[in-house]
C-alpha positions as CSV (number, residue, x, y, z in Angstrom):
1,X,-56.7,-11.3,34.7
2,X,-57.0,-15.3,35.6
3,X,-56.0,-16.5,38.8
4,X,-54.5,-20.7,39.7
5,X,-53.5,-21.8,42.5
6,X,-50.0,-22.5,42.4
7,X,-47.8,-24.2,45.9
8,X,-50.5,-22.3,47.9
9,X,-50.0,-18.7,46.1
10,X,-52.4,-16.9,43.9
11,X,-50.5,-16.2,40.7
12,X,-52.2,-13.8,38.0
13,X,-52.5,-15.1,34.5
14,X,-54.2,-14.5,30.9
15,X,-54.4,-16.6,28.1
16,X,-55.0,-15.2,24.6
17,X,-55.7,-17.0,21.4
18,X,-57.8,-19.8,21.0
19,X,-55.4,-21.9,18.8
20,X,-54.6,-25.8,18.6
21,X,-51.0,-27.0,19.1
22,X,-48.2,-26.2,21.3
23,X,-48.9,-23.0,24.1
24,X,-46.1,-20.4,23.9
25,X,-45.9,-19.3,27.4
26,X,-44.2,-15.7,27.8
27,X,-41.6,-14.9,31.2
28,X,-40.9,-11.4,32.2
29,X,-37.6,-10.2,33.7
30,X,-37.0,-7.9,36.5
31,X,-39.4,-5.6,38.1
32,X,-42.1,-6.2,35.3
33,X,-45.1,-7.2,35.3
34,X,-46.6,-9.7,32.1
35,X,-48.5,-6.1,30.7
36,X,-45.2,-5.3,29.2
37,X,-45.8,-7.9,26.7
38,X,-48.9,-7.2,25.5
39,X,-48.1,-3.9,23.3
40,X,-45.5,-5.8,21.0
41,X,-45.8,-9.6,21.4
42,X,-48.8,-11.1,22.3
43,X,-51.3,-9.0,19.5
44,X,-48.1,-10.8,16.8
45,X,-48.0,-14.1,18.4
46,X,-51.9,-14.6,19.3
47,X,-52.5,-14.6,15.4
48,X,-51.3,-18.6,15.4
49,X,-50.9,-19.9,18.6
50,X,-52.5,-19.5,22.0
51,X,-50.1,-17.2,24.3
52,X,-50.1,-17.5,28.2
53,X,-48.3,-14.4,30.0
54,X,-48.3,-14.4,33.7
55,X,-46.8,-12.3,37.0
56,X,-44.5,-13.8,38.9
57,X,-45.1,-14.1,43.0
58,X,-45.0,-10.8,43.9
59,X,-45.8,-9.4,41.2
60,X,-49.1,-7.2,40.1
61,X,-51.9,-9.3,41.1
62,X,-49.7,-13.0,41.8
63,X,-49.3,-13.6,46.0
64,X,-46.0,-12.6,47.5
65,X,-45.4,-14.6,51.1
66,X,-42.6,-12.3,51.9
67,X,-40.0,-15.4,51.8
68,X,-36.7,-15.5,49.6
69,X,-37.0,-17.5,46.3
70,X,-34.6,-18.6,43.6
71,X,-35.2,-18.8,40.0
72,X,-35.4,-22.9,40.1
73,X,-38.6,-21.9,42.9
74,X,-39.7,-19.5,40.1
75,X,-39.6,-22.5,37.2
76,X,-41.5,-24.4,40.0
77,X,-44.3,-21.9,39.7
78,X,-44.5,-22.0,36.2
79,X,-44.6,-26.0,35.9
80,X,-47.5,-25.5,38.3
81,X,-49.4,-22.9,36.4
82,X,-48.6,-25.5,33.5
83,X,-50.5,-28.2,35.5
84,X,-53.0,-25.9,36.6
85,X,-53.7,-25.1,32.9
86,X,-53.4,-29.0,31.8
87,X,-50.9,-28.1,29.4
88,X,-48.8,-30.7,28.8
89,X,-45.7,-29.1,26.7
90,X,-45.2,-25.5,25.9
91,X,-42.7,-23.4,24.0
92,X,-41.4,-20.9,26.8
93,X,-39.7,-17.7,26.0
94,X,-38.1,-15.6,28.7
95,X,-36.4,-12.5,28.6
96,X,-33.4,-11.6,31.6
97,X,-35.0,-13.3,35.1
98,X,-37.5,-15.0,32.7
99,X,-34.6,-16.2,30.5
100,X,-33.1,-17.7,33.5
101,X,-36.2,-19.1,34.8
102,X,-37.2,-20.7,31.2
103,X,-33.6,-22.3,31.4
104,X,-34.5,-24.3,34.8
105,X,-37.7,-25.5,33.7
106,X,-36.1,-27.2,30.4
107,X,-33.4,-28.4,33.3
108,X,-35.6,-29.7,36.1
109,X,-38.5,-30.3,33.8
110,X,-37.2,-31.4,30.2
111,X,-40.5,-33.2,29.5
112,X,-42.5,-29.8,29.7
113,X,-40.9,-27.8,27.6
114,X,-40.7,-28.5,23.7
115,X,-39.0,-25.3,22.2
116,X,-37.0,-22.7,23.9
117,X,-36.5,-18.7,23.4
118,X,-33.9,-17.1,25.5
119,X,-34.0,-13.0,25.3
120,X,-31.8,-10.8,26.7
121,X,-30.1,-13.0,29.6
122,X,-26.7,-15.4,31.1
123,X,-26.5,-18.5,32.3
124,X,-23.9,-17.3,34.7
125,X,-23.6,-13.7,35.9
126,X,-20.1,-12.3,35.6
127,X,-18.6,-9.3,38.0
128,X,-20.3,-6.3,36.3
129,X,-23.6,-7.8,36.5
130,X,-22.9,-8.6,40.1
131,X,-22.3,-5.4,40.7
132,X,-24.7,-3.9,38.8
133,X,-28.0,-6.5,40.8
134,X,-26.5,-5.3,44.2
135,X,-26.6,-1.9,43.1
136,X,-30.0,-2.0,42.0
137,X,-30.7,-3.9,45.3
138,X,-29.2,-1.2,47.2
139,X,-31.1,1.2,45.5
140,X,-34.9,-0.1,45.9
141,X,-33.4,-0.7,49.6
142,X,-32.8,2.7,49.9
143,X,-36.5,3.9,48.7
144,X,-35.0,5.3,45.8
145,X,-37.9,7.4,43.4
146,X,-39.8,5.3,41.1
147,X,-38.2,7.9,38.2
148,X,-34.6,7.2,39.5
149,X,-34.9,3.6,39.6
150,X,-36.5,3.8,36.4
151,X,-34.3,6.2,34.2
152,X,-31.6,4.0,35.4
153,X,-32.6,0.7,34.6
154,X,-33.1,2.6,30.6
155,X,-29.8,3.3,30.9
156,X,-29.1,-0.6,30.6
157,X,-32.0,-1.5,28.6
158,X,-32.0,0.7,25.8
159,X,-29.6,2.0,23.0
160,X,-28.8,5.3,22.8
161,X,-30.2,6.3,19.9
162,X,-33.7,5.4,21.7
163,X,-32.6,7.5,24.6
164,X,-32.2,10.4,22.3
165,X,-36.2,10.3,21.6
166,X,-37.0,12.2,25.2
167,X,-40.5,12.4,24.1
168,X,-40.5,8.6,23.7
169,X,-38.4,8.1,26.7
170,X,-40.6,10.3,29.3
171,X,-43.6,8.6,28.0
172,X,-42.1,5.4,29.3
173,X,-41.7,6.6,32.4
174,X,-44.7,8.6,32.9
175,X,-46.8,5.2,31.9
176,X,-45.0,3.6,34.9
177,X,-45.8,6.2,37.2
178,X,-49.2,6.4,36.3
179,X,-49.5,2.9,37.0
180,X,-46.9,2.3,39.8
181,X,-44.2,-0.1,40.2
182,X,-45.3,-4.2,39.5
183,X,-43.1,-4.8,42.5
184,X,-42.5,-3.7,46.0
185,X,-39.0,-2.9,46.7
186,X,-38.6,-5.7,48.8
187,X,-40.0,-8.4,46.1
188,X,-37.4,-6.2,43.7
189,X,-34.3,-7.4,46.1
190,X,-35.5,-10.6,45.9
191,X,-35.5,-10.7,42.0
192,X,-32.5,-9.5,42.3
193,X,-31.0,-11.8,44.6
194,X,-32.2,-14.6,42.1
195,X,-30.8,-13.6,39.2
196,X,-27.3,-13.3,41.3
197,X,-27.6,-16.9,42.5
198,X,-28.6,-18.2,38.8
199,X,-25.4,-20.1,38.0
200,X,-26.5,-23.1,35.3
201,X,-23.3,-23.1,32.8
202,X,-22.2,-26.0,33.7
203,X,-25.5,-27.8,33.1
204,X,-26.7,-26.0,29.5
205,X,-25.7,-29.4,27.5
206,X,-28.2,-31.3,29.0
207,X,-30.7,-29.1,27.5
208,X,-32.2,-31.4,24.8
209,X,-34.5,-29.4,22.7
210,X,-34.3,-26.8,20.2
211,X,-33.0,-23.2,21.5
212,X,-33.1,-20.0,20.2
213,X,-31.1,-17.8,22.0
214,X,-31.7,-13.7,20.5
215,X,-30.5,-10.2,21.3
216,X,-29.5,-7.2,20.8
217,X,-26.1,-5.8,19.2
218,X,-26.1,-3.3,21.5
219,X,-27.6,-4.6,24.5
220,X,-25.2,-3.4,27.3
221,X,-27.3,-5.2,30.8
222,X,-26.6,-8.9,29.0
223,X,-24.0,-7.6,26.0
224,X,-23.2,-10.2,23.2
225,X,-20.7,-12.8,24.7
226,X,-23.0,-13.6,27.7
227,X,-25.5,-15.0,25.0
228,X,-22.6,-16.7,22.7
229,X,-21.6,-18.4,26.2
230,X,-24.9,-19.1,26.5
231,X,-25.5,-20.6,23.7
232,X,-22.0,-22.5,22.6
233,X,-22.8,-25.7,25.1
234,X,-26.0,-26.3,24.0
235,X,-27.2,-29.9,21.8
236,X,-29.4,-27.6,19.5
237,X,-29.3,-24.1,20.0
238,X,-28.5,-21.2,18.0
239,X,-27.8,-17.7,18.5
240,X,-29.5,-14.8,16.4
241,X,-28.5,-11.2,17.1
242,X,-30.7,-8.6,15.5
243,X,-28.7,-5.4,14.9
244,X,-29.3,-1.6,16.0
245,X,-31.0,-2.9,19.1
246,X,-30.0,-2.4,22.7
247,X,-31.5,-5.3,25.7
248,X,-35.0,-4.6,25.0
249,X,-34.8,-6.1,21.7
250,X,-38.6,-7.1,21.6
251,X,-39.2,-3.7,21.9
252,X,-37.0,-1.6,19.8
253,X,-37.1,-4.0,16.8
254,X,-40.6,-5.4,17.9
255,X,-41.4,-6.6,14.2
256,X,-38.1,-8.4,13.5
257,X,-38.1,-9.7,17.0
258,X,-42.0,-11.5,16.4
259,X,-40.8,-12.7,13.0
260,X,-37.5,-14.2,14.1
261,X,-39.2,-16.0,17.3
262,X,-42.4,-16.9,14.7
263,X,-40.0,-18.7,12.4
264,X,-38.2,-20.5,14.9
265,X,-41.2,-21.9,16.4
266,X,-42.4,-23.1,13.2
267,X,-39.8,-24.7,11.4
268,X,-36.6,-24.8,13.8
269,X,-34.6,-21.8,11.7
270,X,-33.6,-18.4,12.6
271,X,-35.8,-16.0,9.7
272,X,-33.2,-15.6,7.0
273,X,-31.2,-11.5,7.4
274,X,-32.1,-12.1,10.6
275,X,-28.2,-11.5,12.1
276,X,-27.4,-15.3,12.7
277,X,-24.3,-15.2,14.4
């Protein structure tokens, strides 16, 4: 890991790929840390372009102050790294918090970002997902186990025919025990907190540039019409659902996911059987 300087906190960072053009800059979601893209996305997307993934504050090796954030403080700490990095414009793709986060910094920083990718997220979080975040607060609050916490979240995240492959799923979960938790509980409330105050629906047509906006068919934590809302007010944006695939899309359909997101970023258009709905 790399560390900048960003608003006076340390935040973790690594760069791969040593290609000209436009950066793509990956965002993780809740509780995760930018490792979890490295399996699947950046070995693909490294190939052609150069791939920044970073932690969020308080997450892995990035400075936590302890204070409360919102996900427009989080797109502040990615236009920082951005100016840390002297990059200019980069393509950002986010996936749940990230999504959200990738949304403000096309909204508060239009000039930055020059292609958007929004995985697995909402613009505006209806009741369920209310209720679901304070849950999830209420659990880390709780000091719930790392394998509770965990096997729940999977619940949400992946489709059941994944969860049938035990072998697959307890190897999931042993990796993050092994590891431990990217996040303290307390920086896990405050995730959470963020993506409960992210409300930007009313703002999404001023979004200018080109936006993908992908999931999965069966992705139960942000299902289907969150991402059609999401996606309907937009100047340029387009919505591509892969099938078979639950909210981890970029896991569970890794290879269609990369080649969808590849395509986009090259020429504007979804990768044709790709579920353009």
């Amino acid at each position: 890991m790399e560390y900048a300087s960003v608003g006076g906190r340390r935040i973790a960072y690594e760069i791969h790929g040593e290609h000209p053009g436009t950066p793509l800059v990956l965002v993780m979601g809740v509780g995760g840390s930018c490792r979890g893209w490295l399996p699947f996305q950046v070995p693909a997307f490294a190939k052609s372009r150069r791939v920044v993934v970073y932690d969020h504050r308080g997450v892995g090796e990035s400075d936590d102050d302890a204070r409360p954030f919102t996900v427009a403080d989080l797109a502040e700490d990615l236009v920082g790294l951005l100016d840390t990095l002297s990059i200019e414009r980069a393509h950002v793709l986010g996936a749940f918090l990230g999504g959200m986060v990738a949304q403000r910094a096309a909204l508060d920083h239009p000039a930055r970002v020059e292609r958007l990718a929004l995985v697995g997220t909402y613009a505006r979080p209806d009741r369920k997902r209310q209720l679901l975040l304070e849950q999830w607060k209420e659990m880390a609050r709780a000091d719930a186990s790392q394998d509770l916490l965990m096997r729940n979240r999977l619940l949400w995240t992946l489709r059941d025919e994944t969860l049938d492959d035990t072998e697959l799923v307890d190897g999931m979960i042993e990796f993050f025990r092994r590891d431990g938790p990217a996040t303290s509980a307390a920086t896990f409330e405050r995730q959470c907190d963020a993506c409960l105050g992210h409300d930007v629906l009313d703002r999404l047509g001023e979004i200018a540039v080109p936006t993908l906006v992908l999931c999965g068919e069966r992705d139960q934590l942000t299902p289907v019409r969150l991402h059609r809302e999401l996606a309907a007010p937009l100047r340029d944006g387009r919505l591509v659902v892969l099938p078979y695939a639950g909210h981890l899309v970029e896991v569970e359909t890794a290879d269609r996911f990369n080649a969808v997101v590849e395509q986009f970023l090259d020429d504007e258009h979804p990768a044709p059987g790709s579920g353009h709905r």
